[in-house]
C-alpha positions as CSV (number, residue, x, y, z in Angstrom):
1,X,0.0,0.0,0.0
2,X,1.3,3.3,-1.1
3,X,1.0,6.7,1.1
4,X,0.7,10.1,0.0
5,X,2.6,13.0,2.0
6,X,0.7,16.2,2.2
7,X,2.1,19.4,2.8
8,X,1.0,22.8,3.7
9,X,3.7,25.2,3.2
10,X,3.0,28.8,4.7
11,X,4.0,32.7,4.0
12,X,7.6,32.8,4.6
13,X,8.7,35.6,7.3
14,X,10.0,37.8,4.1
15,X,6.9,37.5,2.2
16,X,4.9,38.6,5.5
17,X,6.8,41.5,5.8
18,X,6.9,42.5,2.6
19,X,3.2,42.1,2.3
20,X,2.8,44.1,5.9
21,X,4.9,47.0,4.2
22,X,2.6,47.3,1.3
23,X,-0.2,47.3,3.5
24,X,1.1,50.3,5.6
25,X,2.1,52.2,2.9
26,X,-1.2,52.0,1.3
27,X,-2.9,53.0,4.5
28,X,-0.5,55.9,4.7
29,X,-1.0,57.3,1.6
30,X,-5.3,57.1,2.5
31,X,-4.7,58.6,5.7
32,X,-2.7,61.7,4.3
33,X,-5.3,61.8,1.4
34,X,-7.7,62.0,4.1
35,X,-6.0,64.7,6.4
36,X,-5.7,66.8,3.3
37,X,-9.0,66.6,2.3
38,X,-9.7,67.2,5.9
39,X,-7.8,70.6,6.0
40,X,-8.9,71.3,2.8
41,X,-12.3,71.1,3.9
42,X,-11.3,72.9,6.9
43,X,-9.7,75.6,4.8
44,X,-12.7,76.1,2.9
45,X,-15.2,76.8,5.8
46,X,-13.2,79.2,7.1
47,X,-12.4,81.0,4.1
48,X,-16.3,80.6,3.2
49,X,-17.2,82.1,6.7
50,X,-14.7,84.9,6.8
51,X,-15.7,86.1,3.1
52,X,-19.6,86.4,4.4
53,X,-18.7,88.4,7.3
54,X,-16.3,90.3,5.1
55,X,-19.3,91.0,2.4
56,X,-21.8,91.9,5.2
57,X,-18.9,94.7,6.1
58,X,-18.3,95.6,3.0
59,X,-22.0,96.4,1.7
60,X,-23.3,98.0,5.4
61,X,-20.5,100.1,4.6
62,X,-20.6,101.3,1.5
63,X,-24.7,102.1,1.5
64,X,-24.4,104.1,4.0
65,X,-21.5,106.3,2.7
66,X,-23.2,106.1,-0.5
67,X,-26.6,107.7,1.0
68,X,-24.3,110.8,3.3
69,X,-26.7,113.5,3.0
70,X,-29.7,112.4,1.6
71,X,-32.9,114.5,2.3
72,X,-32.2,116.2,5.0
73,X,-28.7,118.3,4.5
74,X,-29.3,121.1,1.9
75,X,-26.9,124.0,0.8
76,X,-26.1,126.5,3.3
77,X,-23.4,128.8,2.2
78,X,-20.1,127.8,3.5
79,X,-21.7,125.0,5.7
80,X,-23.4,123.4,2.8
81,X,-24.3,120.0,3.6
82,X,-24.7,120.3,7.7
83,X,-26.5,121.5,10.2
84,X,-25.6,123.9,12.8
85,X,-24.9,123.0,16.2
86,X,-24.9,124.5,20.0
87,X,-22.4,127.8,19.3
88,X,-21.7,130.6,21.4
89,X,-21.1,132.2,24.8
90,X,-21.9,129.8,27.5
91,X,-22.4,126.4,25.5
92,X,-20.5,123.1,26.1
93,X,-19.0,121.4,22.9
94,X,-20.9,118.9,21.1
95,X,-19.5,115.2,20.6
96,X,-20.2,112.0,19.0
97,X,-21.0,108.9,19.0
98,X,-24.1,108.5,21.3
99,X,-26.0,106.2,22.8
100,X,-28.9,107.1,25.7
101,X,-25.9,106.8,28.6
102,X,-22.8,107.3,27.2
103,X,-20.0,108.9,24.1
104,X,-17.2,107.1,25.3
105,X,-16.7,104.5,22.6
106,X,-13.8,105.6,20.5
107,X,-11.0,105.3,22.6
108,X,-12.7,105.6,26.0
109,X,-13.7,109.2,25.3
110,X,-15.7,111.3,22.7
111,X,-15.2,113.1,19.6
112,X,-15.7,116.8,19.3
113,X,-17.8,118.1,16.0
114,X,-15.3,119.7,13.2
115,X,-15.9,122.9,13.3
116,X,-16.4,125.9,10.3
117,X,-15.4,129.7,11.5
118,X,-15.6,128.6,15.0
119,X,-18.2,126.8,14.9
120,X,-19.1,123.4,15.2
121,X,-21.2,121.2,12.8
122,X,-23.0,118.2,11.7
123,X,-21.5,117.3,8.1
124,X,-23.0,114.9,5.6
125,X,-19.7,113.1,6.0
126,X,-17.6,113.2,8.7
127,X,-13.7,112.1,8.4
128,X,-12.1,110.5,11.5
129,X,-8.5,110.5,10.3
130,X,-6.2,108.5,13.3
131,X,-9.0,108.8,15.9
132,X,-9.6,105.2,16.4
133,X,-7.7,102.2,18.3
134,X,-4.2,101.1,17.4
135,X,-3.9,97.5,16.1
136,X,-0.7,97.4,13.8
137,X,2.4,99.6,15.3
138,X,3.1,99.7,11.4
139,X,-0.1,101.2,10.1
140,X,-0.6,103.5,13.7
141,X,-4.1,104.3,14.6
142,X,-7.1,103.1,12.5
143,X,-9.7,105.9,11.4
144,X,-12.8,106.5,11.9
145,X,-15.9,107.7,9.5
146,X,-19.2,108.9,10.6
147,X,-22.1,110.2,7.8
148,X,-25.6,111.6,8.1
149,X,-28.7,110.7,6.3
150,X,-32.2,111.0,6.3
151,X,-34.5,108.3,7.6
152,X,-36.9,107.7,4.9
153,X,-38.9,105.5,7.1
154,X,-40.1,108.4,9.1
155,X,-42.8,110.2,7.7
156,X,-41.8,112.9,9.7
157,X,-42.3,115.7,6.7
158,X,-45.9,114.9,6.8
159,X,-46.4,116.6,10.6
160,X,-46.4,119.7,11.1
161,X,-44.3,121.5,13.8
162,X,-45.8,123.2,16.7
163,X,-42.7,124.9,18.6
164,X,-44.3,125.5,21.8
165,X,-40.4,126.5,23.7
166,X,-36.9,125.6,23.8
167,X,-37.7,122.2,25.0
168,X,-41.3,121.0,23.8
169,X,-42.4,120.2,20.1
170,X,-45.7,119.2,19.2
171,X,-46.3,117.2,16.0
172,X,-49.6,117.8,14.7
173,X,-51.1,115.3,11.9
174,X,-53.3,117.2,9.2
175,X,-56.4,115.5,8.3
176,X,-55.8,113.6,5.0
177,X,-57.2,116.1,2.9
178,X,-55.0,118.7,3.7
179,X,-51.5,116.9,4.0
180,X,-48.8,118.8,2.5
181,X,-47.3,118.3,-0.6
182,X,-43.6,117.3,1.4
183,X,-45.5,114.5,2.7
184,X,-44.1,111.3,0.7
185,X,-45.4,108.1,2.0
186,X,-43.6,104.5,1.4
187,X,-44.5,102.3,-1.0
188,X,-47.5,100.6,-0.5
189,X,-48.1,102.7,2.4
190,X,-51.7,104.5,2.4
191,X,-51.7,106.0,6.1
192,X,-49.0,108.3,7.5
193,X,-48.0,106.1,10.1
194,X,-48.3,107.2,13.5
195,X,-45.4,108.8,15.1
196,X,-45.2,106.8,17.9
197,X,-45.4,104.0,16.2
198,X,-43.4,100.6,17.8
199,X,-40.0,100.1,15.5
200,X,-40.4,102.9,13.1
201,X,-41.9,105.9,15.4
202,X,-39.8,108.4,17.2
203,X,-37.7,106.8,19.8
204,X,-35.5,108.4,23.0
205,X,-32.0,109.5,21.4
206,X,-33.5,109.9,17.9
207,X,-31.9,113.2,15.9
208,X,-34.2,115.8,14.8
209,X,-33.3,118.6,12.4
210,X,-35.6,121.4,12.2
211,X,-34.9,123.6,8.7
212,X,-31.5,122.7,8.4
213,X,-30.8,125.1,11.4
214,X,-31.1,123.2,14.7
215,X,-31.3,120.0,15.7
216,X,-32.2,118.1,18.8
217,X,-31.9,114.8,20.6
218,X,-35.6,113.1,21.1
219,X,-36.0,112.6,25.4
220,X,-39.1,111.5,25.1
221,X,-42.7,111.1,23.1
222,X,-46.3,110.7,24.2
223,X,-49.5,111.4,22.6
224,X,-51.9,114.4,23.3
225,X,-55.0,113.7,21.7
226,X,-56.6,115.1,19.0
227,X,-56.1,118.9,18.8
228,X,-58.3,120.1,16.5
229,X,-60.7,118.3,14.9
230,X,-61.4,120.6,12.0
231,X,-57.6,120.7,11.1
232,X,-55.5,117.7,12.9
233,X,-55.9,114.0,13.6
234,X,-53.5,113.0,15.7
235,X,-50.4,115.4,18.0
236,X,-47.8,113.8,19.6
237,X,-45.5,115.8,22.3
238,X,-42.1,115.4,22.0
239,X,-39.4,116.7,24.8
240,X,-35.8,118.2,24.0
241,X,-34.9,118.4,27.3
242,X,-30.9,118.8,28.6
243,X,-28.6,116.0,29.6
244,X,-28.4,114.4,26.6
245,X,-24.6,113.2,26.9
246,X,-23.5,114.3,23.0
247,X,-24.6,118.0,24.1
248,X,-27.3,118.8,21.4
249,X,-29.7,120.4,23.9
250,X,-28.6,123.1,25.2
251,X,-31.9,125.2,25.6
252,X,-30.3,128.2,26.9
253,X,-28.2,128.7,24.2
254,X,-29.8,130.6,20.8
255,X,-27.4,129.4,18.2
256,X,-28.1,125.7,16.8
257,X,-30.8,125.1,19.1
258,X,-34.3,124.4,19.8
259,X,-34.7,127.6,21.3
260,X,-33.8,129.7,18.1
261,X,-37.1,128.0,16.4
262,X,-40.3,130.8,15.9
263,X,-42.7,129.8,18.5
264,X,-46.0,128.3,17.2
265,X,-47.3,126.9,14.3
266,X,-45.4,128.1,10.6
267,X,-43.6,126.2,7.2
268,X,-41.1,125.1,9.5
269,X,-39.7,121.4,8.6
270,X,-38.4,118.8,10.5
271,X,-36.5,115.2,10.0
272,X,-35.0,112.1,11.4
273,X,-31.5,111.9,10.7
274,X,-29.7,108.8,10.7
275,X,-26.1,109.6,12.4
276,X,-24.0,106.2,11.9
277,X,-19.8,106.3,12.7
278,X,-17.9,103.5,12.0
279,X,-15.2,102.2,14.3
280,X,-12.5,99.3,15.4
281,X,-12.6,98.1,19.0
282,X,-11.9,95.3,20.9
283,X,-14.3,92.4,21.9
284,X,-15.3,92.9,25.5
285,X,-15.9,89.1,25.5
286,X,-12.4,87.6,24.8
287,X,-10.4,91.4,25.5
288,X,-8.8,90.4,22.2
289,X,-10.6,89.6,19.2
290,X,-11.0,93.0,16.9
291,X,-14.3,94.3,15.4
292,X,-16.2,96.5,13.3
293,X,-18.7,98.4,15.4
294,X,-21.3,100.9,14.5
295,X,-23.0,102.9,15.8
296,X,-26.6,105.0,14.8
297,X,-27.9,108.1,16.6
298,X,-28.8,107.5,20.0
299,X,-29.1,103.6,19.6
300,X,-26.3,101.4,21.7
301,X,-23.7,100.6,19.3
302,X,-23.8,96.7,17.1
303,X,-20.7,94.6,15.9
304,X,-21.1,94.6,12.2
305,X,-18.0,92.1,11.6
306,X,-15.1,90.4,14.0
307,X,-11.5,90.1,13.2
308,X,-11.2,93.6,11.6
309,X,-7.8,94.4,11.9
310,X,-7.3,97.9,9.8
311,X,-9.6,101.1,9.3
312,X,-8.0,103.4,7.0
313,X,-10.0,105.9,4.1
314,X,-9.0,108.9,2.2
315,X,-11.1,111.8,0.4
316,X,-11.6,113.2,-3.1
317,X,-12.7,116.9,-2.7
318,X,-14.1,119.5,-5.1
319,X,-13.0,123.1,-3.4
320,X,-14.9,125.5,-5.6
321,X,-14.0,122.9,-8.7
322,X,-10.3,122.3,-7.5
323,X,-10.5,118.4,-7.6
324,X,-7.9,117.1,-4.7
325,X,-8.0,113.4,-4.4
326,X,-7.1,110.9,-1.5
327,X,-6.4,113.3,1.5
328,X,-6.1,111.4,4.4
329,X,-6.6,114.4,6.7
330,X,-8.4,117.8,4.9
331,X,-5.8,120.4,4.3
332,X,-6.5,124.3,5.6
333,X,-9.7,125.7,3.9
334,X,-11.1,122.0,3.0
335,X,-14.2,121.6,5.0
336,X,-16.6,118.0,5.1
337,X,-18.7,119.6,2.7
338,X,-16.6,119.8,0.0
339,X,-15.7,115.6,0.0
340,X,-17.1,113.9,-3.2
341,X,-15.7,110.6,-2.4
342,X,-14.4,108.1,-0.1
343,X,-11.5,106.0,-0.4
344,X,-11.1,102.7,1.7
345,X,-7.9,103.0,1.8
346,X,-7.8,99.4,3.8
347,X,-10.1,97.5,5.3
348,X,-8.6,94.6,6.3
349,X,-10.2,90.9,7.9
350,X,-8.5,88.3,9.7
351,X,-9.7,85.0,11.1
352,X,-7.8,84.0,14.3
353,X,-5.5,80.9,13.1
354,X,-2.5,82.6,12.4
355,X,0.2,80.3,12.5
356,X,-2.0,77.1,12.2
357,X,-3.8,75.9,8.9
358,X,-7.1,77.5,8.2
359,X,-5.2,80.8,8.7
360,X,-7.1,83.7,5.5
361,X,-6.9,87.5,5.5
362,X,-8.7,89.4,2.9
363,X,-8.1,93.2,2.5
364,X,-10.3,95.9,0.7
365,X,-9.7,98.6,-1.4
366,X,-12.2,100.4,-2.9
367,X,-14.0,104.0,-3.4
368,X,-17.2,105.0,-2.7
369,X,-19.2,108.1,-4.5
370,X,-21.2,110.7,-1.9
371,X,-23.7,110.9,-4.2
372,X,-25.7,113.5,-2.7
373,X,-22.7,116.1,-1.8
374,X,-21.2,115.1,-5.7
375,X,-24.6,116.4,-7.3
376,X,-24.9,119.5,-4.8
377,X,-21.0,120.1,-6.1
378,X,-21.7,119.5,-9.5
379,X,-25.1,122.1,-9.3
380,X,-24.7,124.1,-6.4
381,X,-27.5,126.7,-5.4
382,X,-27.1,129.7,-7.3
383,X,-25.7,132.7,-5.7
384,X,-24.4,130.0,-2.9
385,X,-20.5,129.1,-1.7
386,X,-18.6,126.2,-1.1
């Protein structure tokens, strides 16, 4: 009887390490594959999210110093495009930016108004050349810009203005049929809207101009009833009273202020203005990450994008048609009024990864036209100057 010998002959050491090799080199290669794509990914989110805070900037920005001085800043001689403020023997200086407590929030203390012969005003646009916080020792401090605009959701230009002293207004609303021809309602909108109204109406800290003259700072609003029922619908009492902490009511003092307003009942207008400044600070949250604030009127002052690092504009001015372009600061005899256009110089965003993957900047430079003050240079008022 014959036998058959089976064997089973396995991997030799070699061939298992060889094969082992292959393996981990293969798994390498899909791990790195996988970290990249990870990174990449990475990468790509925050470059993603720092673009959309960088675009939300970047158009808040440029509408509103597109809209400086609409509606509500007309040509007044050499302060054209502003509004007069509280002037003269006795007054305390006006400053900016305000909310209901406080001015303090460009470097810890206020701004003073420029002023024109003396005397300070409210410009269309307002240049804040090296005012603001310090973030690069390179670039020194960042800038800051403020502009003024009507509010068009205000129907204030349909009331009119009963002056009854230096610190009490009362809007009266004429019946329908008898509503002026400067009353322009919304789109869509078929009722003035009340004055008081929640969101839109009148608010505490609001910024009346009455005429292009004066201006005050809104303390308070409450409704009176109707007045006359043969001429009004509606009146609404509204307080200027002192203590507002930018210094616009000063009712004691006659120039640029309430109290230099006829008495009673005439053609005298009156509008919101929307008062917005732009600024850097530094997050109160982490004491280091840096933002771009603003700040409107009287209203407490909103981030509009983190990790702002630089603030910087120039101007393009028309001085009685000599065109001077990117002034960082306006030379001697250059007021606000006579800006055209605004340079961002640089406007630059940073996400916090420096040193680590993920790390983006993005910077901005771009001009913006003033509109409103580039038509009132390009067809002034007759018989007016710059």
């Amino acid at each position: 009887m014959r036998r058959t010998l089976r064997t089973t002959r396995g991997f030799t050491l070699l061939e298992l390490m060889v094969s082992m090799s292959v393996g981990l080199i293969l798994l390498g290669t899909a791990l790195q594959l996988y970290v990249q794509a990870t990174k990449a990914t990475f990468v790509t989110s925050q470059k993603s999210e720092m673009q959309q805070d960088f675009r939300a900037a970047a158009n808040l920005l440029q509408r509103d110093i597109s809209m400086a001085g609409a509606g509500a800043l007309g040509q007044q001689g050499l302060a054209s495009n502003s509004v007069g403020l509280p002037t003269g023997a006795g007054s305390t200086v006006p400053v900016y930016p305000c909310s209901p407590a406080t001015c303090n929030y460009v470097n810890g203390a206020p701004v003073a108004f420029p002023t024109s012969l003396g005397a300070p005003y409210l410009y269309s646009i307002i240049p804040g050349y090296d005012l603001g916080i310090q973030l690069n020792a390179t670039e020194g401090p960042s800038d800051i810009i403020t502009v003024a605009y009507a509010d068009a959701n205000l129907s204030l230009n349909c009331y009119s203005v009963d002056v009854v002293n230096a610190t009490t207004v009362i809007f009266q609303l004429p019946l329908t049929a008898s509503l002026s021809a400067t009353c322009i309602l919304q789109n869509g909108v078929a009722t003035v809207p009340a004055l008081n109204a929640a969101g839109t109406g009148l608010q505490a800290g609001d910024l009346i101009i009455f005429g292009q003259t004066a201006s005050g700072i809104v303390s308070d609003i409450a409704t009176t009833g109707v007045t006359d029922g043969t001429k009004y619908s509606a009146a609404y009492l509204v307080h200027f009273n002192v203590g507002d902490p930018g210094h616009i009511n000063q009712p004691t003092i006659t120039n640029g202020t309430t109290k230099q307003l006829p008495i009673g009942i005439g053609t005298l207008s009156a509008v919101r203005l929307l008062m917005i400044t732009y600024y850097l600070d530094i997050s109160p949250v982490d004491g280091v990450t840096p933002r771009l604030m603003r700040i409107q009127s009287g209203r407490l002052p909103a981030p509009v994008a983190e990790n702002v690092t630089s603030l910087k504009f120039s101007y393009d001015v028309d001085n009685n048609g000599t065109i001077t372009t990117n002034q960082t600061s306006l030379p001697a005899g250059v007021t606000p009024n006579m800006i055209t256009k605004v340079n961002i110089l640089h406007m630059a965003i940073r996400n916090q990864l420096k040193g680590i993957a993920g790390y983006q900047g993005i910077d901005l430079q771009t001009s913006i036209s003033a509109r409103n003050l580039t038509m009132g240079q390009e067809y002034p008022i007759a018989g007016s100057a710059y």
